[in-house]
C-alpha positions, 0 to 999 in steps of 0.5 A: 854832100859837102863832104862829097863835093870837098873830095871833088874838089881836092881831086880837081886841084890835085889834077890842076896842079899836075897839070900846071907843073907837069913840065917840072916833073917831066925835067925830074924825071928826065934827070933821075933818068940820066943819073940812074940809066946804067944802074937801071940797064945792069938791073933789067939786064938781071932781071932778064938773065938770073932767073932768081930774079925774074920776077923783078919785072912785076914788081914795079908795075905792081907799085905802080897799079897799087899807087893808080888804085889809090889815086882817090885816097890820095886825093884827100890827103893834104900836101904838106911838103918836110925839108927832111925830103931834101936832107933823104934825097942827099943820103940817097945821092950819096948812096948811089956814090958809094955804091957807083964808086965801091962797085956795089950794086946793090947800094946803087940800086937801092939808092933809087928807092931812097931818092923816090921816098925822099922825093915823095916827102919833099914835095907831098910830106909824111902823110903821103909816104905814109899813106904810100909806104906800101907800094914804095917800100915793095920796090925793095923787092926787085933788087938782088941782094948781095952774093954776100947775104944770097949765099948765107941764106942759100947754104943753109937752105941747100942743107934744109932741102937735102935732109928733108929729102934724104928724111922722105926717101928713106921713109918711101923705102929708098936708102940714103946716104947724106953727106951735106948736101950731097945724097948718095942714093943706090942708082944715082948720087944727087948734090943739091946745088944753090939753084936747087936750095929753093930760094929761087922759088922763095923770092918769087913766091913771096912776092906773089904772096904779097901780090895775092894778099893785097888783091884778095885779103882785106886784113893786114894779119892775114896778108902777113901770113900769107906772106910768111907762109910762102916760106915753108911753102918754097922749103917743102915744094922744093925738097919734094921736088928733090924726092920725085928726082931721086925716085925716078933715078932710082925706080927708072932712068938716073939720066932722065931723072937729072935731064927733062924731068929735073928741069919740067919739075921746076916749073911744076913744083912752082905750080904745086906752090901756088896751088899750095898758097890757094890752100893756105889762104883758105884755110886762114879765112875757115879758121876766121870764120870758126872763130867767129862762129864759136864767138857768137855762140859763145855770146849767146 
């Protein structure tokens, strides 16, 4: 009972204090919208051009709700503002002029993340980044990497794609000759270019793994591995995809093949990925309960 009527009471002191200081935070946040305005109106426009980067717009809604849905745990937690807030927030500002200078986007948006952080120590203290480390560090997600770094993880998937592919076909009775990532089948040659490495489907996907995890899975090992499982999950869904392009072109039209189908089966194999992710998910929690089982039999 008094412990009861101890949270009520942080919680109406935690709304108090909001509401006394709101015009303070509205002034931050008023500020933080005026220094990063054209680095948020570059990351939006992104967003809604590059579709590796879709699901960008999910991403901080989704913080978001995971921060509203934490409200009453938060409400217990105790305020105890660090100085090292400060001295994160200046490495954040110099960030972001390092990145607006050097012309390096992903320095300036990533800076913005460090700012929130920052800020969330100086005023709340390490309790609460730590009790909001998830929610903070998932904003990651919604910045592009560099081309640097894209381009070194594309190519070798590029590569992964086409020798599954170029495997299956020849097993499915079709002959393949694979120069890189180029197949040179009968009817058709197929190139496996970047937006068909997979790594589209990939950062999506494992951002929806993460998504999935948190709201169905109560363990962190089990939301771990839903997580890691999207990655040879994106892998394989996109060299089948690779394989139904090259069995149309082959058995029935090469122009269809490259033209509606190639660009329906995106959307598809991206279904059959989800779909796949449901499977995986079941199979962790039938492996634990086996486990289980076998433990207490063993017990008894």
């Amino acid at each position: 009972m008094e412990q009861a009527k101890e949270q009520q009471m942080n919680v109406t002191a935690m709304s108090a204090s909001w509401r006394r200081d709101w015009w303070q935070w509205l002034i931050l946040a008023a500020l933080i919208a005026l220094l990063y305005y054209g680095v948020l109106a570059r990351l939006v426009q992104q967003w809604m051009s590059d579709p590796n980067f879709s699901h960008g717009f999910f991403v901080p809604a989704f913080s978001a709700f995971v921060v509203w849905n934490e409200r009453k745990r938060l409400a217990k937690l105790k305020e105890q503002p660090s100085w090292w807030g400060a001295v994160i927030v200046a490495l954040a500002l110099g960030v972001l002029v390092l990145g607006v200078f050097g012309a390096e986007l992903f320095l300036s948006r990533s800076s913005l993340v460090l700012l929130l952080g920052g800020l969330l120590i100086q005023f709340r203290g390490w309790v609460w980044f730590r009790a909001l480390f998830f929610p903070w560090a998932f904003l990651f997600l919604m910045i592009p990497i560099p081309v640097i770094i894209f381009n070194q993880i594309a190519f070798p998937l590029q590569l992964l794609a086409s020798q599954l592919a170029s495997s299956t076909l020849v097993t499915l009775g079709v002959p393949v000759l694979r120069e890189g990532n180029v197949l040179h089948l009968p009817a058709m040659s197929l190139e496996v270019v970047e937006a068909c490495s997979g790594i589209r489907s990939l950062m999506s996907l494992g951002a929806l793994a993460i998504i999935y995890g948190y709201f169905l899975e109560s363990g962190i090992w089990r939301r771990v591995l839903l997580a890691l499982g999207a990655i040879p999950i994106a892998v394989a869904a996109n060299a089948l995809r690779i394989v139904g392009t090259g069995l149309l072109g082959q058995y029935w039209d090469p122009d269809k093949a490259l033209g509606f189908f190639h660009t329906f089966s995106g959307w598809l194999i991206f279904v059959m990925s989800l779909a796949l992710l449901f499977g995986l998910h079941g199979l962790l929690r039938t492996g634990e309960r086996w486990l289980v089982a076998r433990k207490e039999r063993a017990a008894r």
